[in-house]
N, C-alpha and C positions, 0 to 999 in steps of 0.2 A: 409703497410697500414692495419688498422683494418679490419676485416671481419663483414658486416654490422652485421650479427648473431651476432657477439662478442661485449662483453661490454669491454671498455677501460679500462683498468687500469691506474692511474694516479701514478706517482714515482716520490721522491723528491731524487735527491743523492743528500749528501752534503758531501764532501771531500775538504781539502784544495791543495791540487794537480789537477794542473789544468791537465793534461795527463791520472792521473786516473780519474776525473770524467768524463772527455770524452769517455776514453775507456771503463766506466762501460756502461754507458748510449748507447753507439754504439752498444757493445754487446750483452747486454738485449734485446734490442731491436729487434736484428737479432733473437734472439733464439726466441721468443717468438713474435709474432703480436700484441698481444692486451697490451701488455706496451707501455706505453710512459711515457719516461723519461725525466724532468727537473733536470737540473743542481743548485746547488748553493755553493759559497766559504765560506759565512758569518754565522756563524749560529744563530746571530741574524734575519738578515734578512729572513733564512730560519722559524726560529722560525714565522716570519712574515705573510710567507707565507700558514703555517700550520696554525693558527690564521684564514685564510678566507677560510679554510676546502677545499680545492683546490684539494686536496693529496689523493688519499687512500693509501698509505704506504711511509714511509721514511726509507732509505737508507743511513746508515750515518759511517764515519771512529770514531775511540773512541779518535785520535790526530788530534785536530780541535783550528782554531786559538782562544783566549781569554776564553774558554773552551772544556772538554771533550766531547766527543758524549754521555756521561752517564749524563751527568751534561743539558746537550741539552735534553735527556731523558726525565727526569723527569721535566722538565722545557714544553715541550712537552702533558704528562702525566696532567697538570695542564690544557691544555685546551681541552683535548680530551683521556679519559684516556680508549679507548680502539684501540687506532688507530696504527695497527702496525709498528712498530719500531723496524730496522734488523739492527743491530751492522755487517757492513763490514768493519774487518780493517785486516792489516798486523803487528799490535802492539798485537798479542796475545798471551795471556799468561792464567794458569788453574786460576788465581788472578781474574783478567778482567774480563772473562769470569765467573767466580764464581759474582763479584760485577755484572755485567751485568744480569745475571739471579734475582738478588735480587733485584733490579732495580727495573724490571717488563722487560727488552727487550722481544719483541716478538718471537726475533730468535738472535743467534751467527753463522756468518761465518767467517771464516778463508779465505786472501786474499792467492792464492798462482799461479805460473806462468801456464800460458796456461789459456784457454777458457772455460776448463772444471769447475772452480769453478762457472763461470758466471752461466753456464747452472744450476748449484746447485741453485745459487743464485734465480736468474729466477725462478724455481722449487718452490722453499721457499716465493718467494713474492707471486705468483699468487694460493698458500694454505693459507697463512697468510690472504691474501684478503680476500679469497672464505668464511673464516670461520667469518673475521670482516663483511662480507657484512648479511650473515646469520645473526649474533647475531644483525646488523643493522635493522633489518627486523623482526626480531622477538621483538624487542623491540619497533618495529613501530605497531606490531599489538598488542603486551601487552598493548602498552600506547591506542589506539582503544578501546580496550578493556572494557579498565579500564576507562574510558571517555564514552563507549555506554550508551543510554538512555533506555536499556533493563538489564536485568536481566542476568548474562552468568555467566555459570559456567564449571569447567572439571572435569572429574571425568578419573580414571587410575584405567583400569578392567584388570591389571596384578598382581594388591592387591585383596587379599579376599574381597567380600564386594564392590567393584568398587567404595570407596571413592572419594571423593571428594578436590581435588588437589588448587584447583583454586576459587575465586568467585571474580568476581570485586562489585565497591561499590555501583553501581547500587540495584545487588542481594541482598547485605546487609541492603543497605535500604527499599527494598521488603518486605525482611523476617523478618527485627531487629535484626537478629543473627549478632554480630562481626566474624570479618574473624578467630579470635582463637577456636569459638565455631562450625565452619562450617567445615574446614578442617578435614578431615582425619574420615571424617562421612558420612554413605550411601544418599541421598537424598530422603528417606523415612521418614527424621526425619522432614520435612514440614507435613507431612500426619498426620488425626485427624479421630474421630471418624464420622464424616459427608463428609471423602474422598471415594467416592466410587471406588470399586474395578475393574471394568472393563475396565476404561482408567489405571489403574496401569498393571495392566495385558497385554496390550497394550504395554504399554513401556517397560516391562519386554521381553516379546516378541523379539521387534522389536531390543533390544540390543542381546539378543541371537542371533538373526540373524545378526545382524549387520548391521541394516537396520536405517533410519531416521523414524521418526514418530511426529506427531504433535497431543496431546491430549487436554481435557481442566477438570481441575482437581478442585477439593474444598481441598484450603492448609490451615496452619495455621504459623501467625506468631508469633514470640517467646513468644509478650503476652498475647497469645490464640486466638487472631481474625481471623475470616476467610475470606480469599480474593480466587476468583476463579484466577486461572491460566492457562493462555493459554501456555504450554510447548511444546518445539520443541527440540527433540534429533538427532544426528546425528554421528557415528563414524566420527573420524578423520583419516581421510585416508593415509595409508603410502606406502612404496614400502614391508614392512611386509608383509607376510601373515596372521599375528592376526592384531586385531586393537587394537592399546594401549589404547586410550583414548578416549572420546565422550564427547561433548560437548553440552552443555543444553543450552536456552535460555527459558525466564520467561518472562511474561509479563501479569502486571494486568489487569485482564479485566471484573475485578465486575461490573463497571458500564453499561457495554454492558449488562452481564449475568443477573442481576438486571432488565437491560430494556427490555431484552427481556421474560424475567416471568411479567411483569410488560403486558405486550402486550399479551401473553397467558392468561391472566386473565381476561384483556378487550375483549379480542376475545372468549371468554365462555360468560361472557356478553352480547355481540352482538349475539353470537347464540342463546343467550335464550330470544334476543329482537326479535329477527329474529321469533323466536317461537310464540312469544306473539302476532306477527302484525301477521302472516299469521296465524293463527289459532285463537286465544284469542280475536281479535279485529275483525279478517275478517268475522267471526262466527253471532256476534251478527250485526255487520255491515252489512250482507247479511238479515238476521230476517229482522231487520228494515227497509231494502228498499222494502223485501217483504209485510211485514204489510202497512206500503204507501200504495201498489201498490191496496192491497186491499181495505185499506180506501178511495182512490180515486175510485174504482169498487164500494164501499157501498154509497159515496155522494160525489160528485167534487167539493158540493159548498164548504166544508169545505176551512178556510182561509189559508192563509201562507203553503199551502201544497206544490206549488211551490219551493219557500223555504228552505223548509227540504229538497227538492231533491237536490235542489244545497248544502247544507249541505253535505249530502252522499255523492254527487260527489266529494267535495273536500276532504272527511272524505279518500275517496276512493283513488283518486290521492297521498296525503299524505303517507299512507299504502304504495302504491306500491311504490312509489319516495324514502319513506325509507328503503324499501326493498332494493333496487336497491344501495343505500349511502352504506348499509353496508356490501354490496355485491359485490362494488364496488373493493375495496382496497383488494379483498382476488383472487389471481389467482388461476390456476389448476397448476399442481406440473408441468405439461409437456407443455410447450407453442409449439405452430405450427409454421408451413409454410403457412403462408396468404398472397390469392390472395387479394391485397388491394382495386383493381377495383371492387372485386365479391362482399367484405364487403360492400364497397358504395351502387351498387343494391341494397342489400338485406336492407338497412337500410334506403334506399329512397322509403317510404310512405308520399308521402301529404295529407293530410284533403282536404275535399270536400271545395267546396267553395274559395279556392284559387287556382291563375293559375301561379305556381310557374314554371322555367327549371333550370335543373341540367346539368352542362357544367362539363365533368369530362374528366382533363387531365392527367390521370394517365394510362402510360401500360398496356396492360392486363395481363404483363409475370411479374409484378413487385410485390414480395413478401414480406413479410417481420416475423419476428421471433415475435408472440402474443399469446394473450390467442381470442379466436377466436371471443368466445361469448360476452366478453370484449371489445372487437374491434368493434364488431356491437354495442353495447349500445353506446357507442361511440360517432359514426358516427348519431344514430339515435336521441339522444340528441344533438350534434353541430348541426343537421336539423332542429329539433324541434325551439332550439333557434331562431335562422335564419325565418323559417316559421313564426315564432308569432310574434320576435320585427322585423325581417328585411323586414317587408311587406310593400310596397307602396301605394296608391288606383291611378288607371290612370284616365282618366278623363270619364270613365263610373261609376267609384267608384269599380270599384274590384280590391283586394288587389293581387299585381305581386311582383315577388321576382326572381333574379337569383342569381341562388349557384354553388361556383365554387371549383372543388377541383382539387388538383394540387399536381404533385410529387413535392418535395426539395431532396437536395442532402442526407440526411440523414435524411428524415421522408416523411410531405405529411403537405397541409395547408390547411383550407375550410376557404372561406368567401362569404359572401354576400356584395347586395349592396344597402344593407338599409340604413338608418339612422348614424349604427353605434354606436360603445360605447364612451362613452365622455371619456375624458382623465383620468379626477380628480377620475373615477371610473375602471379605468384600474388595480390597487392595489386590488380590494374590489370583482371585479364580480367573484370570484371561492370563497368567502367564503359561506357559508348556509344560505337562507335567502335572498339574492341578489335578487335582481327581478326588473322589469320595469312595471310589469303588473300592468294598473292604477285600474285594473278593483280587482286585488287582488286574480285570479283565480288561477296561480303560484304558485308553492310553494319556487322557488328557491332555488331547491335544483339539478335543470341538469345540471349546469356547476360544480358543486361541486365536482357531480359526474362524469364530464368529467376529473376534476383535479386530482380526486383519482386514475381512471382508471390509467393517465397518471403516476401518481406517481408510483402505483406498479407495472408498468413495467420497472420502469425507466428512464424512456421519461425524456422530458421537452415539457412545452408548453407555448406560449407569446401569449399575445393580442396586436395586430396593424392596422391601416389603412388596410383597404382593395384598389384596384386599383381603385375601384369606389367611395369610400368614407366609403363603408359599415365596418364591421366586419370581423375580419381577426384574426383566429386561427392557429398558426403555430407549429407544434407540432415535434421535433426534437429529435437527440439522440438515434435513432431509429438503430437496426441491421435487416439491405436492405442486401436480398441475393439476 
């Protein structure tokens, strides 16, 4: 019986003596475990049987009925022409044996009395194997290879220079270089006068050590254009003590590198908006309310003074709400440990004039990975919303509201049990702009801001029924420590 560790060897003997192929087949067997031997007389049929790849090696006499074992060979060789094939016969001669190696046989043994040839034989299959199943394996990963949708190359640092051995047609199509122009050249010849040197130096590095390393470089291909490269190197690892070869992987990734200079530039932008609302605007916006203030001190009849104040105030609100949008989507390099119960407190302020309660079913021990201050604006925006549209009046006329927050298994949800958001605008309420306020005091811009937050943490967040009918923010995807 095979040894579960042990792979089977599969053997086809074909002899026309029915006593020798039993006794090969027996003895093989014995010698070794992990053969298993089929028999066959025909060598058609055997031919057959090799035909549905059944076999890892055949065993065959070179005197076979209606042809030779050489002639079965090559016959063989037509449908699998690396599959070894060991000439056992008792017809031997330095002839044979000369045709037989011009063949292609895999191996010549010589039949002769006693067991000891079998153990030869045996010996000689399960090497023949070892080496068909390697070259089996290797040509499953060349063909991989040459099939990925990345970029792979090898390079052999026992040549001067660690050229370049290998590139499948991926690389080729990367760089436009055909595979005659790439071989047996340093992979320096991507590199242009806009490569900078410190991810080179990197890679340099990290091959002298014989280490992996992942950079991202400015290449160029064959007809001058420059695409960035995200490169990852790696020795190939042997039972050596040097490492022969390393192998590369490429992969275009201008349009990321594109986007994300693309986003640094909007983000200079917004700093310099950022600038202009708290200083440039809040400046003369502050004058102005102070002159009011005065003008109403020098004569209150003056008209529409009313007015202008609500002007300012909304002048005012706008400023800070935009502050807040583009202040939204930018975290701190190091996100916290937050107590998600403490954030709630601190972000539960009501306005006067409403008699709201806040039902918070969340542990006090339940934390989770944020930007802190983020997480409060948060919280203090889903309020606000909640306070303003999820208000009721009871039948004194003062406007009541209950908000409720709740752990989920992978975040936390607030709702109220107001009114509610209507369906057909469940798509539209986190765009800028959104608003219910009939009165137009809004600026709708606090859910926007609750989607940004959500966004640059990674979150997700849905709008649905609440249990009472109200509004229901569920906000998920969250890492709960």
């Amino acid at each position: 019986m095979v040894a579960a560790s042990e792979q089977a060897i599969r053997v086809l003997c074909v002899d026309e003596d029915a006593e020798a192929r039993g006794l090969t087949a027996t003895v093989l067997e014995r010698t070794n475990e992990s053969l298993v031997v089929d028999t066959e007389r025909d060598p058609a049929m055997a031919l057959e049987r090799v035909h549905d790849r059944r076999y890892d090696c055949v065993v065959c006499e070179y005197e076979l009925p209606e042809m030779t074992g050489l002639e079965l060979l090559k016959s063989i060789r037509r449908v699998d022409d690396e599959l070894p094939v060991i000439l056992f016969t008792g017809a031997g001669s330095e002839d044979i044996a000369s045709e037989a190696i011009s063949a292609g046989v895999t191996d010549y043994v010589r039949k002769k009395r006693g067991t000891s040839r079998y153990e030869h034989l045996a010996e000689r299959i399960t090497n023949a194997v070892a080496q068909y199943r390697i070259r089996e394996d290797l040509e499953r990963k060349s063909a991989a290879m040459d099939e990925a949708p990345i970029g792979i190359a090898i390079s052999d640092a026992t040549q001067p220079d660690n050229p370049l051995i290998y590139a499948n047609q991926k690389f080729q199509e990367l760089t436009g270089y055909p595979i005659d122009e790439i071989r047996g050249r340093n992979c320096r010849f991507l590199q242009g006068e806009r490569t900078a040197q410190e991810p080179v130096g990197e890679i340099r590095a990290a091959i002298d050590a014989r280490e992996p390393v992942t950079v991202e470089l400015r290449n160029y291909r064959r007809n001058g254009t420059m695409f960035w490269n995200e490169v990852t190197i790696a020795p190939i690892t042997t039972n050596e003590e040097t490492t022969p070869h390393f192998v590369g992987f490429q992969k275009d990734v201008t349009r990321r590198k594109l986007a994300e200079e693309r986003v640094k530039r909007q983000n200079a932008r917004l700093r310099e908006l950022t600038s202009v609302l708290s200083h440039d605007i809040r400046g003369p916006l502050t004058a102005a309310t102070g002159y009011l203030e005065l003008a109403r001190d020098h004569d209150d009849s003056v008209p529409f003074l009313d007015e202008v104040t609500e002007s300012h105030d909304r002048m005012e609100t706008l400023v800070e709400d935009m502050l807040a949008l583009v202040r939204a989507g930018s975290l701190s390099d190091d996100l916290d440990d937050v107590s998600v119960a403490a954030a709630v407190d601190s972000a539960w302020v009501p306005p006067a004039g409403v008699e709201p309660k806040l039902d918070v079913r969340i542990d006090e021990d339940r934390r989770i990975r944020a930007d802190e201050i983020h997480l409060l604006q948060l919280f203090e925006n889903l309020f606000e919303n909640s306070l303003t549209h999820g208000t009721t009046r009871d039948a004194d006329g003062v406007p009541r509201v209950t908000v409720t927050v709740e752990s989920l298994k992978d975040g936390f949800a607030v709702e109220d049990d107001g009114p509610g958001i209507p369906s057909e605008d469940r798509d539209i309420v986190f765009e800028a702009g959104y608003t219910t306020d009939e009165n137009g005091i809004g600026t709708g811009l606090g859910l926007r801001i609750v989607k940004d937050i959500v966004d640059a943490h990674g979150w997700n967040i849905d709008v649905v029924d609440g249990s009472e009918g109200g509004a229901r923010f569920e906000i998920t995807d969250i890492d709960v420590i």
